[in-house]
N, CA, C and O atoms as a MOPAC input file, in Angstrom:
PM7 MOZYME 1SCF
protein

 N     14.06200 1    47.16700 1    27.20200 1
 C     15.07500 1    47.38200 1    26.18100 1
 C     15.95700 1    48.54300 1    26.61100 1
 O     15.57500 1    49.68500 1    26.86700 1
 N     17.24200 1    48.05400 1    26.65000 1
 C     18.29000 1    49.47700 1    26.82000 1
 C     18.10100 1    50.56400 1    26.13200 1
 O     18.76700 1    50.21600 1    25.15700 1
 N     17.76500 1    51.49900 1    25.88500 1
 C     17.58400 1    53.11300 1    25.41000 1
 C     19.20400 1    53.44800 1    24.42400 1
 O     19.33100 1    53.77800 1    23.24500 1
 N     20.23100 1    53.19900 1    25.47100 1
 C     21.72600 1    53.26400 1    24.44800 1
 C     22.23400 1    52.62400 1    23.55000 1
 O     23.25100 1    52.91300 1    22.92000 1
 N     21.10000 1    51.10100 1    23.36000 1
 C     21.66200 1    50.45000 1    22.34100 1
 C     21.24900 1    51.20800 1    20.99500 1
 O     20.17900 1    51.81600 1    21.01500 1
 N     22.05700 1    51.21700 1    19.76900 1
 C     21.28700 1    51.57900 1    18.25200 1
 C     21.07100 1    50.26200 1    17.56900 1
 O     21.88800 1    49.48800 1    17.07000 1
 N     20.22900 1    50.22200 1    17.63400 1
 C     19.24200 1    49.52500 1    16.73000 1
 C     19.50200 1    49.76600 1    14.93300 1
 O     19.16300 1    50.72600 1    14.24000 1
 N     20.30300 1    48.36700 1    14.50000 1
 C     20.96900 1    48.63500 1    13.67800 1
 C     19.68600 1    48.44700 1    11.85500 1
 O     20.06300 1    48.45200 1    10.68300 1
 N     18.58900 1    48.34400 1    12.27900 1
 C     17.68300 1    48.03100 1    11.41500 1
 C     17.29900 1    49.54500 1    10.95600 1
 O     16.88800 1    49.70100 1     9.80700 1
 N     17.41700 1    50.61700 1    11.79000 1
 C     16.99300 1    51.85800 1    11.80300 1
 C     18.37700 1    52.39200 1    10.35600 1
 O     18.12000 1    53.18600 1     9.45200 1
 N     19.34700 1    51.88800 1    10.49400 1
 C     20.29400 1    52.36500 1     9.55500 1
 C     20.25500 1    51.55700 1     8.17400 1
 O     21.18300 1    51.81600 1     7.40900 1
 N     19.14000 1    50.44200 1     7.66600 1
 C     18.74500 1    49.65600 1     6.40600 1
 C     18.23300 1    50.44700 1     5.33600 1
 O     17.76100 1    51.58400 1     5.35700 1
 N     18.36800 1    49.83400 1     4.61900 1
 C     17.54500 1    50.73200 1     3.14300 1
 C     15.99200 1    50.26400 1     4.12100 1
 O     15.87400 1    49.51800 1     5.09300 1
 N     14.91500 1    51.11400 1     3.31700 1
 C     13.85600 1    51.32200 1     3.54000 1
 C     13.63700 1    51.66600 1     5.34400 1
 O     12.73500 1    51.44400 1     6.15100 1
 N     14.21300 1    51.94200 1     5.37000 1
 C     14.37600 1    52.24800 1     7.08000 1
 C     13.36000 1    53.47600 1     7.09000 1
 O     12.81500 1    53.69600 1     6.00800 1
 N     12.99600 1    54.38500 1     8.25700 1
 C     12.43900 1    55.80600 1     8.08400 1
 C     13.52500 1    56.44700 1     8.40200 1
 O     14.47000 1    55.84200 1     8.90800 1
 N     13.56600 1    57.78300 1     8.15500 1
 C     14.86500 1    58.24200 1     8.50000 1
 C     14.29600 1    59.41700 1     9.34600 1
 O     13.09800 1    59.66000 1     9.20500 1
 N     15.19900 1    60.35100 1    10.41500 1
 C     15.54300 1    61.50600 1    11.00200 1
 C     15.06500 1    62.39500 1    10.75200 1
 O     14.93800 1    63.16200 1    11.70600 1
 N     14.52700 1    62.86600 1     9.45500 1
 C     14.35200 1    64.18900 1     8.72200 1
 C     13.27000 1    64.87000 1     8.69500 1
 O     12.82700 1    65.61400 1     7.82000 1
 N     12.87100 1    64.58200 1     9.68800 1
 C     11.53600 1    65.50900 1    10.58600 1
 C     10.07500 1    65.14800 1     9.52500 1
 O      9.00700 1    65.54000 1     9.99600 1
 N     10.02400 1    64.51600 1     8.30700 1
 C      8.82600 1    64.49800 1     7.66000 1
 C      7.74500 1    63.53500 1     7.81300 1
 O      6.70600 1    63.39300 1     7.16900 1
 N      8.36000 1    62.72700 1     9.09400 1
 C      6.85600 1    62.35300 1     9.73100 1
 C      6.26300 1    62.78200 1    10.71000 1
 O      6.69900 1    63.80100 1    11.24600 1
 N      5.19600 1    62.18400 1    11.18600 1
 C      4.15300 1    63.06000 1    12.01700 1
 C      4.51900 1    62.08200 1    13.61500 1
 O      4.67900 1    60.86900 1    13.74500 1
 N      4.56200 1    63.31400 1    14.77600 1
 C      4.94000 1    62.57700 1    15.97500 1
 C      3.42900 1    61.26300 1    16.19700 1
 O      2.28900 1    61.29000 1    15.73300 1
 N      4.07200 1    60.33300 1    17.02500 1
 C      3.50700 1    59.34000 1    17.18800 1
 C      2.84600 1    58.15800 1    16.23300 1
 O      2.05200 1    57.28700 1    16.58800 1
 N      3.46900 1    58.40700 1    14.77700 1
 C      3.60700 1    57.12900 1    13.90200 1
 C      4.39200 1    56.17600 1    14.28800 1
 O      5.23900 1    56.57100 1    15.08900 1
 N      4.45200 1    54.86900 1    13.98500 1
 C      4.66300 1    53.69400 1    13.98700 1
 C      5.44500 1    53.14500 1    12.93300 1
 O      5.32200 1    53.41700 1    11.73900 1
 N      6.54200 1    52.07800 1    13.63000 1
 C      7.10700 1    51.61300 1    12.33100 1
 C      7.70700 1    50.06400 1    13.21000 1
 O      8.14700 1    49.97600 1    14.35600 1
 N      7.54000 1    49.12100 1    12.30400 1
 C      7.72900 1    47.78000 1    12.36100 1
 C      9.26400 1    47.38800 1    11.83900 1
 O      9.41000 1    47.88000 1    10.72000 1
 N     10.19700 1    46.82800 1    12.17400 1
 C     11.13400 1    46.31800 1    10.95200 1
 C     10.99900 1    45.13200 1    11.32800 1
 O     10.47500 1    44.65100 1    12.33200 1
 N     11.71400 1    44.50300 1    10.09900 1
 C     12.12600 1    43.38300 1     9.71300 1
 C     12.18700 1    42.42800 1    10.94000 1
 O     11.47800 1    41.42900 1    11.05500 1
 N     12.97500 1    42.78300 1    11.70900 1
 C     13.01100 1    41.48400 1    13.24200 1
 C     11.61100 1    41.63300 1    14.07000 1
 O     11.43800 1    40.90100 1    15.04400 1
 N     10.77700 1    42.42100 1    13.74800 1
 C      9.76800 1    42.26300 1    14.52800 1
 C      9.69200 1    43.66100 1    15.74200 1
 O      8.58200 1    43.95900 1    16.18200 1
 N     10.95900 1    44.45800 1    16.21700 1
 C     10.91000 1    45.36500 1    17.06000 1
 C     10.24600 1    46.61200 1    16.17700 1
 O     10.44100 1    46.93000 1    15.00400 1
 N      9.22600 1    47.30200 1    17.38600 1
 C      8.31800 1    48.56600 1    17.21000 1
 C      9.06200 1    49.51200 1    17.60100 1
 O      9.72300 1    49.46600 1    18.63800 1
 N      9.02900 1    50.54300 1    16.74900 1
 C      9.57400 1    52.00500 1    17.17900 1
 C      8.36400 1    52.83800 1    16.98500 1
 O      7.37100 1    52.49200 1    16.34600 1
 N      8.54000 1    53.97900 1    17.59900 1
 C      7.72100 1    55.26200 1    17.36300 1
 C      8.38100 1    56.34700 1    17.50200 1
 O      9.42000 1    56.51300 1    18.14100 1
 N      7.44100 1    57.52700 1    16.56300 1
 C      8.27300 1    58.71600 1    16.01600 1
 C      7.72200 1    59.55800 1    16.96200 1
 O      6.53900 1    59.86300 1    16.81300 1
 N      8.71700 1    60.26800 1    18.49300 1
 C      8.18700 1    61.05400 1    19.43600 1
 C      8.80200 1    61.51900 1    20.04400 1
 O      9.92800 1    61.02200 1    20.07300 1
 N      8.60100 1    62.59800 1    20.83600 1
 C      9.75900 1    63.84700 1    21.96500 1
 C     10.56300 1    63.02100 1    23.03300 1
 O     10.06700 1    62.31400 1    23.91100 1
 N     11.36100 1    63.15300 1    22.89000 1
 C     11.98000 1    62.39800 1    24.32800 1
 C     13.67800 1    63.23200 1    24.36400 1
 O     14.31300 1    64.04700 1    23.69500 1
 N     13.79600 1    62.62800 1    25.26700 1
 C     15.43000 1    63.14900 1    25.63400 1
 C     16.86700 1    61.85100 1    25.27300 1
 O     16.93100 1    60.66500 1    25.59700 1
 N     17.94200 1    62.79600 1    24.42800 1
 C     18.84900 1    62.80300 1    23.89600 1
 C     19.92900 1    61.68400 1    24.63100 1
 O     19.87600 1    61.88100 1    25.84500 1
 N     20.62400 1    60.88300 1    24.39500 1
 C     22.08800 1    60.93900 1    25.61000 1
 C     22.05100 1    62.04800 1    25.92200 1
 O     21.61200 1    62.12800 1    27.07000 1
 N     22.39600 1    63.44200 1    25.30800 1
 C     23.63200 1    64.38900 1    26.10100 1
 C     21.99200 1    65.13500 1    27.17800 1
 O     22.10200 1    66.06200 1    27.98000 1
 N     20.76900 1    64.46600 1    26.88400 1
 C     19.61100 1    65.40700 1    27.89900 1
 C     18.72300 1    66.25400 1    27.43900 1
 O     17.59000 1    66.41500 1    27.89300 1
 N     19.43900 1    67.07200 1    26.11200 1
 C     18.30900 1    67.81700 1    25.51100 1
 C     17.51900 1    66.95900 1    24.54400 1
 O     17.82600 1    65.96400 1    23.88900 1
 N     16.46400 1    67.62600 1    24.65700 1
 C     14.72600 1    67.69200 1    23.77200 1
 C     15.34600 1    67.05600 1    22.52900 1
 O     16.51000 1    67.20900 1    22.15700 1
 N     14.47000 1    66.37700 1    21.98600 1
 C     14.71100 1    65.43300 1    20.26600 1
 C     13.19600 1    65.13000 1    19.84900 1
 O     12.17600 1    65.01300 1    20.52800 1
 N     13.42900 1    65.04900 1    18.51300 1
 C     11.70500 1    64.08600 1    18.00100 1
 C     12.91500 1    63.44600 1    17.52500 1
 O     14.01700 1    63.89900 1    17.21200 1
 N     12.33400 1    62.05000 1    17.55600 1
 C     13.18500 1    60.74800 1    17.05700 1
 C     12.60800 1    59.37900 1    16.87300 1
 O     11.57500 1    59.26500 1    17.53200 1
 N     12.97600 1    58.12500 1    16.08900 1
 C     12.41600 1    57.53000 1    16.41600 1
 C     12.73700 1    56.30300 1    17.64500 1
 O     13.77400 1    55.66500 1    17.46600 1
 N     12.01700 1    56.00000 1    18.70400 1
 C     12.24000 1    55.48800 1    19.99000 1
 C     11.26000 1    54.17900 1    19.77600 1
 O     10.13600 1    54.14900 1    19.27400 1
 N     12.30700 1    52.76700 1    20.49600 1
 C     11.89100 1    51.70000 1    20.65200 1
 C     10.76400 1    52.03100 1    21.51800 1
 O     10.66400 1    52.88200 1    22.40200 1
 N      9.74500 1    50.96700 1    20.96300 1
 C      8.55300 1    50.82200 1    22.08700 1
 C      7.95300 1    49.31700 1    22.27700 1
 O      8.31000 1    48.30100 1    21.68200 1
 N      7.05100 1    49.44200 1    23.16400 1
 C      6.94300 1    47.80300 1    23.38900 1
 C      5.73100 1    47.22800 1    22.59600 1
 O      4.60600 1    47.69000 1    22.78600 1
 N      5.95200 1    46.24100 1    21.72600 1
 C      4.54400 1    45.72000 1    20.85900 1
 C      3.02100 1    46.11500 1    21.10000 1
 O      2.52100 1    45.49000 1    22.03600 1
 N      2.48400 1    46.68600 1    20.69600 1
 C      0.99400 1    46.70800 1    20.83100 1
 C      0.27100 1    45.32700 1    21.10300 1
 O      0.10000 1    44.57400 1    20.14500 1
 N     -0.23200 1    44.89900 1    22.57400 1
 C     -0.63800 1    43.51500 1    22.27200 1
 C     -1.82700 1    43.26300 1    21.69800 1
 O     -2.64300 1    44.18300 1    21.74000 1
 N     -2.26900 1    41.85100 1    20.95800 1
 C     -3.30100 1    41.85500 1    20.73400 1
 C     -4.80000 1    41.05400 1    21.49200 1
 O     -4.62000 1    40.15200 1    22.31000 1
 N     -5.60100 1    41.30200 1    21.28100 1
 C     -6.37800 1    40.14500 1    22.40000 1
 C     -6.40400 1    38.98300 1    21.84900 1
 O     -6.31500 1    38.77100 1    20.64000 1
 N     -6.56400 1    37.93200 1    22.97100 1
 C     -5.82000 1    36.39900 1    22.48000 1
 C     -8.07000 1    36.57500 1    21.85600 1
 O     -9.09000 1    37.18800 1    22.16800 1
 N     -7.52600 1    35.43600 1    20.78400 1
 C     -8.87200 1    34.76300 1    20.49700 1
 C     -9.45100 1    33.87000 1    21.22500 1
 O     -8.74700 1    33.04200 1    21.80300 1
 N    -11.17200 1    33.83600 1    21.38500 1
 C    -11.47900 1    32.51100 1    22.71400 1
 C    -11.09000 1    31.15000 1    22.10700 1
 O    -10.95700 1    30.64600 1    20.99200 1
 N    -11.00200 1    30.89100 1    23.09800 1
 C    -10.38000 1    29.79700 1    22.87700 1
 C    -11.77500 1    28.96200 1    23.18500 1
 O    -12.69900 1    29.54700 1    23.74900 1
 N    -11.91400 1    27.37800 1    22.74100 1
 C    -12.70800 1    26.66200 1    23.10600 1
 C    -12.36800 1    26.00600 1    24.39100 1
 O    -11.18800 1    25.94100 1    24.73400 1
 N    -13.32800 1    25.50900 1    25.13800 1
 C    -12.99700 1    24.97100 1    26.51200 1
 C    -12.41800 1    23.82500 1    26.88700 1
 O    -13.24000 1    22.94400 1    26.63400 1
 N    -11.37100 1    23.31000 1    27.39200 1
 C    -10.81900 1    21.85400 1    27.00000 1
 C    -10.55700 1    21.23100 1    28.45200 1
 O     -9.66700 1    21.41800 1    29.28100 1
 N    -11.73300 1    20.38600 1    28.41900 1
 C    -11.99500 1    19.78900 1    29.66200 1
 C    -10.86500 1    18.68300 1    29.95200 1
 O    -10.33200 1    17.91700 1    29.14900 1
 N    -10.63700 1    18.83600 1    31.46700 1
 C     -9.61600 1    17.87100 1    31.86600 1
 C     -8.10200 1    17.77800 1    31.43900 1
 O     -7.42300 1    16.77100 1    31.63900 1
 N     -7.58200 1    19.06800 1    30.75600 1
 C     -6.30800 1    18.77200 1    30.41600 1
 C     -5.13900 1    19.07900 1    31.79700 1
 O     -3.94100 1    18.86400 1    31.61300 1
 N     -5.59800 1    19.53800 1    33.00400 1
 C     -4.58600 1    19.53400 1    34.08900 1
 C     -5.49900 1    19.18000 1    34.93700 1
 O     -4.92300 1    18.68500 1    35.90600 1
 N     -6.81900 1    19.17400 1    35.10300 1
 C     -7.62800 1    19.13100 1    36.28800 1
 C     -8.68900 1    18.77600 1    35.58300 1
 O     -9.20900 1    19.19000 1    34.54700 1
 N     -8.98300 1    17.66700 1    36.57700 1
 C    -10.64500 1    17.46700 1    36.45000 1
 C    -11.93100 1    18.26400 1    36.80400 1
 O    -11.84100 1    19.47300 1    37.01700 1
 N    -13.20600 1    17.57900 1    36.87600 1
 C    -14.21300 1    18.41700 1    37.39900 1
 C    -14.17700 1    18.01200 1    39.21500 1
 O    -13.98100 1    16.91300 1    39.73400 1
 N    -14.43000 1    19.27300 1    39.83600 1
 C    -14.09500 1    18.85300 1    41.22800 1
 C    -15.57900 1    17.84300 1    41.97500 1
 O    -16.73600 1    17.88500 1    41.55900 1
 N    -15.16400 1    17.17900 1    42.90600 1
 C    -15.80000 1    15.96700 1    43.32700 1
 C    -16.03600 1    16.41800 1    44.64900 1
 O    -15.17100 1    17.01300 1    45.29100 1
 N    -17.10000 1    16.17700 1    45.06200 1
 C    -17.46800 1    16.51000 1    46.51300 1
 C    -18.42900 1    17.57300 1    46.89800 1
 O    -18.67500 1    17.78200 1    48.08600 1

């Protein structure tokens, strides 16, 4: 994800806002599905910020799956 784009979900009602009263490294979900987190990083102009910064989904582990014989390959012969 580009870093310069703004992320226009961050500017919605119920959005979190700027105003320093959360705690670094909370989490926030919107509406389309993109993860942000509230943490130190650097500005456009370079200096120091707490802000909140896109991050990439937390994945989850797939569930087992049951075993499904023969759907591209058989059992090998020989």
């Amino acid at each position: 994800m580009d870093s310069t784009v703004i992320h226009i979900c961050l500017q919605t009602q119920g959005a979190p806002s700027n105003d320093g009263g959360h705690a670094v490294g909370e989490r926030w979900v919107c509406s389309c599905g993109d993860t942000f987190v509230y943490r130190e990083g650097f500005n456009r102009a370079g200096y120091p910020s707490v802000e909140w910064w896109p991050m990439p989904v937390v994945p989850q582990p797939r569930q087992e799956q049951k075993v499904r014989r023969g759907l591209l390959f058989g059992p090998r012969k020989g």
